[in-house]
BALONU-638436 format. One record per atom (N, C-alpha, C): x, y, z. Coordinates in Angstrom, 1 decimal. Layout:
# residues N
east  north  up
X  Y  Z
...
# end
This chain:
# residues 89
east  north  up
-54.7  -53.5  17.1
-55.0  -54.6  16.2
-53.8  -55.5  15.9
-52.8  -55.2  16.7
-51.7  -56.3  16.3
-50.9  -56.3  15.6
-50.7  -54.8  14.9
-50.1  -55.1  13.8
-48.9  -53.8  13.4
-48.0  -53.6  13.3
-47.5  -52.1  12.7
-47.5  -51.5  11.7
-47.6  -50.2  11.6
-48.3  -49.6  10.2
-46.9  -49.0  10.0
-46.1  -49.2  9.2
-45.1  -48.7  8.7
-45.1  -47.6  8.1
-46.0  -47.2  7.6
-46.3  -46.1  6.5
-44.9  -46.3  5.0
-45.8  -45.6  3.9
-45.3  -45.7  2.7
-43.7  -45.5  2.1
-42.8  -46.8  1.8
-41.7  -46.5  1.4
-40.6  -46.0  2.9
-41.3  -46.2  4.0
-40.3  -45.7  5.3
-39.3  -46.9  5.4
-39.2  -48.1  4.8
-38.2  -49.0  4.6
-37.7  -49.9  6.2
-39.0  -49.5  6.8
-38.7  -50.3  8.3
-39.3  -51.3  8.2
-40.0  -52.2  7.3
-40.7  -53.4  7.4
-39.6  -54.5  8.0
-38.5  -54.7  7.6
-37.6  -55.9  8.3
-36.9  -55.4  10.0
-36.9  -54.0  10.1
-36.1  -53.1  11.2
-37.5  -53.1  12.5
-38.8  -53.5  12.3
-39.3  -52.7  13.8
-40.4  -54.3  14.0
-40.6  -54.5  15.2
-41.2  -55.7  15.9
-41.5  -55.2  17.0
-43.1  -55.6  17.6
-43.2  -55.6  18.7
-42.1  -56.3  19.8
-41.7  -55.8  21.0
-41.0  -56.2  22.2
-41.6  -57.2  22.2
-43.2  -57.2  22.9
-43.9  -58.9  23.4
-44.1  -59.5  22.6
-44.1  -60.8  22.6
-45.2  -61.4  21.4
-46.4  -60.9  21.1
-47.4  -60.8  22.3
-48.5  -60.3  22.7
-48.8  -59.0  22.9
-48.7  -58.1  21.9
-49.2  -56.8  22.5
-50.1  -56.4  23.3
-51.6  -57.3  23.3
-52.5  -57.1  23.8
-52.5  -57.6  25.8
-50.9  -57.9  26.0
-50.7  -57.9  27.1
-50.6  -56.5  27.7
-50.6  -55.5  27.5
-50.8  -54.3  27.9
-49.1  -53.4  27.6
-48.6  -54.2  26.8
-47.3  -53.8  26.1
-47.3  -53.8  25.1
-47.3  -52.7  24.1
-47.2  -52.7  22.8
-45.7  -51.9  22.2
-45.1  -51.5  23.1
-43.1  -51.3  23.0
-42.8  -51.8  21.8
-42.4  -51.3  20.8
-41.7  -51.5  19.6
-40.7  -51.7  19.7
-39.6  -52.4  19.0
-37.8  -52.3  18.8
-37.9  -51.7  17.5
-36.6  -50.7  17.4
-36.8  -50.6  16.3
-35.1  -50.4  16.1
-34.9  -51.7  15.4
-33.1  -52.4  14.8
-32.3  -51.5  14.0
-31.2  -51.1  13.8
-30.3  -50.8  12.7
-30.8  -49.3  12.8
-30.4  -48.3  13.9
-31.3  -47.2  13.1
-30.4  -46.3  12.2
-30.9  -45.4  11.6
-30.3  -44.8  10.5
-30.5  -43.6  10.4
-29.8  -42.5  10.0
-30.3  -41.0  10.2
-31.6  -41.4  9.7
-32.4  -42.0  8.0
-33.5  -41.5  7.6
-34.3  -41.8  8.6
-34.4  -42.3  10.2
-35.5  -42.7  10.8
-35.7  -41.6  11.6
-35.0  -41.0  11.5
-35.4  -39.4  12.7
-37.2  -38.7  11.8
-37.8  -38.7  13.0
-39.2  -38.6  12.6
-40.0  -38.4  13.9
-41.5  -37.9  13.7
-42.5  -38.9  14.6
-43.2  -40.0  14.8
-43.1  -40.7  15.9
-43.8  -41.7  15.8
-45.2  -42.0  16.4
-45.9  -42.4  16.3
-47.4  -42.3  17.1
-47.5  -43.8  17.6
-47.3  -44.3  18.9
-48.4  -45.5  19.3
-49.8  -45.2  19.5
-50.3  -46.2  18.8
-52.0  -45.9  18.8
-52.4  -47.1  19.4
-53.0  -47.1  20.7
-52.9  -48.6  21.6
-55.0  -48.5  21.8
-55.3  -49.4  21.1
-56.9  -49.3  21.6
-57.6  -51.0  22.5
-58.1  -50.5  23.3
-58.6  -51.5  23.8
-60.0  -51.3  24.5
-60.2  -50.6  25.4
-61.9  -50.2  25.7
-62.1  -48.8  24.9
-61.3  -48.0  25.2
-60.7  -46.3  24.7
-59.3  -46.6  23.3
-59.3  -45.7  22.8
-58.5  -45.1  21.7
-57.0  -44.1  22.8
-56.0  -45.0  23.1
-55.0  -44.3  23.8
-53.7  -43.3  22.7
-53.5  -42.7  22.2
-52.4  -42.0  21.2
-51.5  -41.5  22.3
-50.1  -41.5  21.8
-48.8  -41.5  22.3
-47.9  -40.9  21.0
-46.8  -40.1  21.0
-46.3  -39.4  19.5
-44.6  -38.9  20.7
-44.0  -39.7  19.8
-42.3  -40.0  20.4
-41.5  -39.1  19.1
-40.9  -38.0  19.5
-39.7  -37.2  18.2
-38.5  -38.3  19.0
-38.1  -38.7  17.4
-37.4  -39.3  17.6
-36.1  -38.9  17.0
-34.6  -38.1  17.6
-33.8  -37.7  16.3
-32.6  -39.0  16.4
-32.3  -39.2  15.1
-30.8  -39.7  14.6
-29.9  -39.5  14.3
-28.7  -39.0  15.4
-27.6  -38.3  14.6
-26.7  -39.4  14.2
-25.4  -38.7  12.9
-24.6  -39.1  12.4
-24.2  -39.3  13.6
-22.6  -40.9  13.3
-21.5  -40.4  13.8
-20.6  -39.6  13.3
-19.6  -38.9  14.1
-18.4  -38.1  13.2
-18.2  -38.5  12.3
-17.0  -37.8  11.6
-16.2  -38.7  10.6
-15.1  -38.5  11.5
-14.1  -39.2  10.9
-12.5  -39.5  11.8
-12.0  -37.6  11.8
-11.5  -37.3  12.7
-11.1  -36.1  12.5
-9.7  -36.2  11.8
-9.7  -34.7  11.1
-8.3  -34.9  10.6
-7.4  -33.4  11.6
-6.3  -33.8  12.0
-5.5  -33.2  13.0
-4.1  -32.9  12.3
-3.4  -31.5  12.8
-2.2  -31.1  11.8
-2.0  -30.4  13.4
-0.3  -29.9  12.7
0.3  -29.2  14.0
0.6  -27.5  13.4
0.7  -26.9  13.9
1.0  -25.3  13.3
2.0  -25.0  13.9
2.8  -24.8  13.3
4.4  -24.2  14.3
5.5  -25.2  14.2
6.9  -24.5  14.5
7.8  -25.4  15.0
8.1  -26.3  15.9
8.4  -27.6  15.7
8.7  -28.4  17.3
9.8  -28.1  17.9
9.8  -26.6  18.7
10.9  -26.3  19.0
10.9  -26.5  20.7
11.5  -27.0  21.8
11.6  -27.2  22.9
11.2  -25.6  23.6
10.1  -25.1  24.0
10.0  -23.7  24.9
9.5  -23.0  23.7
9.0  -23.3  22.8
7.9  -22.6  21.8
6.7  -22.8  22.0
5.5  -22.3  21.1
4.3  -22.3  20.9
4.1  -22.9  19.5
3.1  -24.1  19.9
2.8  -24.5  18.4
0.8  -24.4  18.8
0.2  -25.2  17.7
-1.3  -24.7  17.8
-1.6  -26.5  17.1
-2.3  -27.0  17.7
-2.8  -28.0  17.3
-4.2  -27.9  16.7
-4.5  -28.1  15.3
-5.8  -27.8  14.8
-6.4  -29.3  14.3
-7.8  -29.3  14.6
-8.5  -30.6  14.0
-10.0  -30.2  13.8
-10.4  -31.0  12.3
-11.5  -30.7  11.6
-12.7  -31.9  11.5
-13.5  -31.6  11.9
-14.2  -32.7  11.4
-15.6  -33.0  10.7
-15.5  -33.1  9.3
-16.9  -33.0  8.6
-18.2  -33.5  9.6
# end
């Protein structure tokens, strides 16, 4: 029908556009901009034209890191052992 059903409060109305102008060119490819962990979900293309075609994409969003934080354990002694440790939320 040409159109995307966003569903309620999912806050994609300005983030997803058909790829073609024309869906009914036998492309109905979504973009979907800016993504964000809240978009990790299912998605369903529901493409009808003679027949009812359903398609359903898991889609996950991971975080990026955070900056790691890195320390040294030991003396900087020339022919010693030290331990380099790093953490990252």
């Amino acid at each position: 029908d040409h159109h995307v059903n966003y569903g309620p409060g999912s806050g994609l109305q300005d983030r997803v556009a058909f790829v073609q102008n024309d869906p009914s060119q036998y492309d109905a490819s979504i973009r979907l901009a800016d993504l964000q962990v809240s978009d990790t979900g299912t998605y369903q293309c529901r493409v009808k034209k003679n027949t009812v075609a359903v398609h359903e994409v898991i889609v996950t969003v991971q975080e990026k890191p955070a900056v790691p934080q890195c320390w040294i354990e030991g003396e900087l002694i020339w022919g010693s052992s030290i331990i380099l440790r790093c953490f990252s939320r």
